[in-house]
N, C-alpha and C positions, 0 to 999 in steps of 0.2 A: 201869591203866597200869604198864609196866616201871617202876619206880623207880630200877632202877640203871645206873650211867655204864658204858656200854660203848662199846668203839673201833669197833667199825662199828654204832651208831647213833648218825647226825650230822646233824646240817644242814650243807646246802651250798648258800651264797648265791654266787651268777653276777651280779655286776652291772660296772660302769663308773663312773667317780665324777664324769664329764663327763654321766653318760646322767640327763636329767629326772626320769623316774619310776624311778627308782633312787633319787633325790633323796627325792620324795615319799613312797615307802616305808621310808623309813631309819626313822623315829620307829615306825612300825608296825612293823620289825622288828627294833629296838634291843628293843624290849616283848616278843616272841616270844622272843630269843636271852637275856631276862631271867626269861621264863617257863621256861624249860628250860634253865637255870644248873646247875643238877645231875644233868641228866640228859641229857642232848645233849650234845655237842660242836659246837662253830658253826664252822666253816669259810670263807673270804673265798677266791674263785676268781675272776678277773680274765679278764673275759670281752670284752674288746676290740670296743666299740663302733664308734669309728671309729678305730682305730690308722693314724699314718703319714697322714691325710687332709692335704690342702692346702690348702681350703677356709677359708677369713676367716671370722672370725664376722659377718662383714658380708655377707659372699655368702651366708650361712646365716641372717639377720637374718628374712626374714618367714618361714619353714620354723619356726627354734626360738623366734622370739615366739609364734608360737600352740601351741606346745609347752608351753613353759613359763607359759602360763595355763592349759592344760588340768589341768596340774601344780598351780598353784594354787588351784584352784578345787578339786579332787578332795581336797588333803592342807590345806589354809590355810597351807603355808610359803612362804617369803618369798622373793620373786627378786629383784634389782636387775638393768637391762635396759640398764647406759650401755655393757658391753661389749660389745655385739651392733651398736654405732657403729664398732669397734675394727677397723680393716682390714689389722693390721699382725700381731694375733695367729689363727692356726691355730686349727682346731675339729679337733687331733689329739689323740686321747685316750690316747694311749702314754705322755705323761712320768708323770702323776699315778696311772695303772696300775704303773706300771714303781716308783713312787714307796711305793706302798701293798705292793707287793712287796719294798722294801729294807727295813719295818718289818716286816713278816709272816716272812721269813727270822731274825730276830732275835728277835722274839718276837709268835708268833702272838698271843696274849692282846691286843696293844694295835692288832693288825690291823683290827678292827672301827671300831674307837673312832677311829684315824689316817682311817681311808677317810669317817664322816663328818663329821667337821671338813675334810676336805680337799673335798667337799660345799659346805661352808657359806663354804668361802675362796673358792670360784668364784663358786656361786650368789649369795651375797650380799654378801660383797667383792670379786669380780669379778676376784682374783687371775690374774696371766699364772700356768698349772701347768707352765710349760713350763721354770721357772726352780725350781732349786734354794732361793732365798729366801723364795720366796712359801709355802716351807712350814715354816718357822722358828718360828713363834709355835706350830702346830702340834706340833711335835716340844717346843719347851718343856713345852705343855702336856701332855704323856703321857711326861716324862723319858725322851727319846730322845735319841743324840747328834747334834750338829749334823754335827760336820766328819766324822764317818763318815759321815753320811747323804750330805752332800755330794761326799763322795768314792764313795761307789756308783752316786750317780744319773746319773754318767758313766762309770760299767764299762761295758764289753763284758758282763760275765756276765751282769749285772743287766738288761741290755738282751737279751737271750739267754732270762733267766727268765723275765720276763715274756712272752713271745710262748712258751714252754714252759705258761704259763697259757692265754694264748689256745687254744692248739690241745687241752687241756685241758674246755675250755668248750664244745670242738665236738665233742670227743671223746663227751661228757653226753649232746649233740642237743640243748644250748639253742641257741634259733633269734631268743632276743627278751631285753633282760633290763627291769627282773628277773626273775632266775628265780631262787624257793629250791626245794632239794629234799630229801627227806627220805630218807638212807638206812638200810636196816635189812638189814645182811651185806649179800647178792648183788642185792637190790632197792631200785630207786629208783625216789619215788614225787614227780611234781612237784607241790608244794606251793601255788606262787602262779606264775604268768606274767603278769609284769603287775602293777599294782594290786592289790595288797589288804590288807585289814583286820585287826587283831591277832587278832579275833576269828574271821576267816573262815579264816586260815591257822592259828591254835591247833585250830579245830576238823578241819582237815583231818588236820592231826600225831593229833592224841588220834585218831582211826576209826584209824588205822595201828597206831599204838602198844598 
């Protein structure tokens, strides 16, 4: 295997932090992006699920319940299911995207780390991502600033960037997420779509590498 850190080879993870098996894959790919700590570079690309949808989690209630068991059953992490009752919050996945991009413009390094805790505020504190607040404890916990953050998450730019990720994402040809990929210079080689394993995506990287 190359041993040394080069800028064009990278991972580059497409996921949504609203989207289930994004969800499920996070632990399997926190281990990957911990297994090539010094050799890869990890990249967080905001691949825009359901951006802007209108849709209730209640009008989505049996669609993303047996989602998020399939989700459970495949990874063993934990959902809480009171907000799938919730007919007043949207299943639009823009703010907590748009959210995971005011930390990543600041410092990529805590981009990972921001998107799954912001994961684990939805999936199992059931946090509205649609508010500023709901991601406080978050940014505590990765020394990020509050009131900047709060003052981003209602730019114009920031709301501008984020949808410069979306089209980003399409630009790739991912069509599902997850999706990591593996670049090396002018070739990208996709790694997982979907589901899978530390194991299953390590051994795909290492044949390339």
């Amino acid at each position: 295997m190359n041993q040394s850190f080069s800028q064009d080879h990278k991972l580059i993870y497409v996921g949504d932090p609203m989207c289930s098996w994004c969800y499920g894959i996070s632990e399997n790919l926190a281990a990957v992006k911990e297994h090539y700590k010094d050799k890869l570079e990890f990249e967080v690309v905001l691949g825009g699920l359901r951006p802007y949808n209108t849709e209730t989690m209640t009008d989505l209630k049996n669609f993303l319940t047996h989602h998020w068991e399939d989700v459970h059953k495949a990874s063993g992490l934990p959902f809480t299911y009171d907000i799938l009752d919730n007919g007043q919050i949207t299943y639009d996945t823009e703010p907590p995207s748009r959210a995971t991009v005011i930390v990543r413009s600041v410092d990529a390094e805590k981009a990972f780390m921001f998107f799954k805790e912001a994961q684990k505020a939805f999936y199992v504190d059931n946090k509205n991502m649609h508010l500023a607040t709901s991601y406080h404890s978050i940014l505590d916990k990765i020394g990020f600033d509050k009131t900047f953050f709060d003052e981003a998450f209602e730019s114009p730019m920031m709301k501008e960037l984020v949808k410069a990720d979306f089209a980003r994402s399409a630009k790739l040809g991912v069509t599902s997420f997850p999706t990591l990929i593996l670049q090396v210079g002018d070739k990208y080689v996709v790694v997982a779509k979907g589901y899978a394993t530390k194991d299953q995506m390590i051994a795909t990287i290492d044949k390339v590498l």
